[in-house]
Structure formats: structure tokens, C-alpha cells
C-alpha positions in Angstrom: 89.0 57.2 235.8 91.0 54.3 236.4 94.5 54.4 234.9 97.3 51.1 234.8 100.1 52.1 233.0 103.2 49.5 233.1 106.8 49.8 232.7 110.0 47.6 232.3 109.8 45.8 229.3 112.6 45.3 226.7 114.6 43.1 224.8 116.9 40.5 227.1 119.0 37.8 226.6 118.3 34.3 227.9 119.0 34.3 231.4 118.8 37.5 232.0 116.3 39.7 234.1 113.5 42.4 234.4 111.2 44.2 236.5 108.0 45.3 235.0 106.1 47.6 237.0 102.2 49.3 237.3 101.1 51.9 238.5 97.8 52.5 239.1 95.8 55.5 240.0 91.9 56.4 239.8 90.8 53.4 242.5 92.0 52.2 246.1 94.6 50.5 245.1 95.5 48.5 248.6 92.1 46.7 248.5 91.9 44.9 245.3 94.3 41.7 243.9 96.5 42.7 240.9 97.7 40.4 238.1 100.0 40.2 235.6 98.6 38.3 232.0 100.9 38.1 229.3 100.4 37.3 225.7 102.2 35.6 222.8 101.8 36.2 219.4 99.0 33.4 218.1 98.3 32.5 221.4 95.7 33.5 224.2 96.4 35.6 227.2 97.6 33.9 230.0 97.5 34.4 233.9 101.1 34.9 234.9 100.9 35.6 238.5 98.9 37.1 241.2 98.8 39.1 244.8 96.2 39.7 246.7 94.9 42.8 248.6 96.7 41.1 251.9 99.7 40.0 250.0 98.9 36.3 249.1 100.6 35.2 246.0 100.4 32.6 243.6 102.3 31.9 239.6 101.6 29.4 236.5 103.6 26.7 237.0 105.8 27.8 234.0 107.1 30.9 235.7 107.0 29.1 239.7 111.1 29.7 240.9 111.7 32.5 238.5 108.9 35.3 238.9 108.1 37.3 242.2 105.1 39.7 242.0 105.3 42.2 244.6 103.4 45.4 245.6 103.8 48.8 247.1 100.5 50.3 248.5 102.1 53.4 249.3 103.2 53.5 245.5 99.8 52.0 244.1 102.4 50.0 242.1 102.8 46.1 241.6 106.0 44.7 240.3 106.9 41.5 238.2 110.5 41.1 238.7 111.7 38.1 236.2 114.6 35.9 236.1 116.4 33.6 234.2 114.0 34.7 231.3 113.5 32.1 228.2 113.0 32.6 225.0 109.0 31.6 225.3 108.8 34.0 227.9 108.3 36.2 225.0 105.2 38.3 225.1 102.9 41.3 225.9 103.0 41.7 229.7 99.6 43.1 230.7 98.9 44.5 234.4 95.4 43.7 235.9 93.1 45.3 238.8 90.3 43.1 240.1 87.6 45.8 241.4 87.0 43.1 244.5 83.3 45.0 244.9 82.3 43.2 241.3 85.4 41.8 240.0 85.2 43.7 237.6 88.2 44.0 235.9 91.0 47.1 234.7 93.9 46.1 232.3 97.1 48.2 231.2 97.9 48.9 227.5 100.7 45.9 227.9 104.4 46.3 228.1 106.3 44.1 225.7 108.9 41.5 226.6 111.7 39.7 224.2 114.0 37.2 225.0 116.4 36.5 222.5 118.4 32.9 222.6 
């Protein structure tokens, strides 16, 4: 059974910092891309950020300079460390596993994310 629990969220003041994390467990975590989607109240989910199995990375333009994802394979964790947080960086942060034999896809149960002003 494949598990994605995440970790780190909280309530931040502008400008200030987290680190979500993931961890995974249930699959091979080293061979498949992880995400991070996050979701606003009234709005749809959005890709934040992704890595792939051999570390390739790519972010929505609105977080480019201020997120890093990162993974650990010996952890079958991936991090989202964010800085110089806004206020409309406000959401439910969501961890996601593409399965890369299908693409099917795993999500986390979300890990929420306030940024005061």
C-alpha cells in the first residue's frame, strides 16, 4: 500500500520560511518524479514544483528564486523548503508520486500553509 504522508506546514509570517517534507513508503521511491501541488481556497490545485527520479527540477514561475524541492532516496523523502513566503502563498501543500510504469499517480492528505501579512 502506498503511503505519502507530509510534514512542515504552519502558520508564518511574510518573509519567513519552511520546509515541508514527504515521506513515502509502500513503492520504490528512487525511480519515480515527486511533486509538490498546492491548493487555495476557491481555487484549483496547482503544480508547485517538481524532481525527477535523476534529480531534474523544475517550479511555477510564481515560486522560481524562492522554492527548492529536494530529495533523499535513502530517506524516501522529498522536501519543499520555502522562502520569503507571501501571503498568496497560502494553501494546502499536497505531495505527489508519479508511478513512472503508468503515471499513475499517489497524493498525500496535504499539509496546510498560512502566511500572514
Amino acid at each position: 500500500q502506498v503511503q505519502l504522508v507530509e510534514s512542515g506546514g504552519g502558520l508564518v509570517q511574510a518573509g519567513g520560511s519552511l520546509k515541508l517534507s514527504c515521506v513515502v513508503s509502500g513503492i520504490t521511491f528512487s525511480i519515480n518524479a515527486m511533486r509538490w501541488y498546492r491548493q487555495a481556497p476557491g481555487k484549483q490545485r496547482e503544480l508547485v514544483a517538481g524532481i525527477s527520479s535523476s534529480g531534474s527540477t523544475d517550479y511555477a514561475d510564481s515560486v522560481k528564486g524562492r522554492f527548492t524541492i529536494s530529495r533523499d532516496n535513502a530517506k524516501n523523502t522529498v522536501y519543499l523548503q520555502m522562502n520569503s513566503l507571501k501571503p498568496e502563498d497560502t494553501a494546502v501543500y499536497y505531495c505527489n508520486l508519479l508511478r513512472r510504469i503508468d503515471r499513475f499517480q499517489f497524493w498525500g492528505q496535504g499539509t496546510q500553509v498560512t502566511v500572514s501579512s
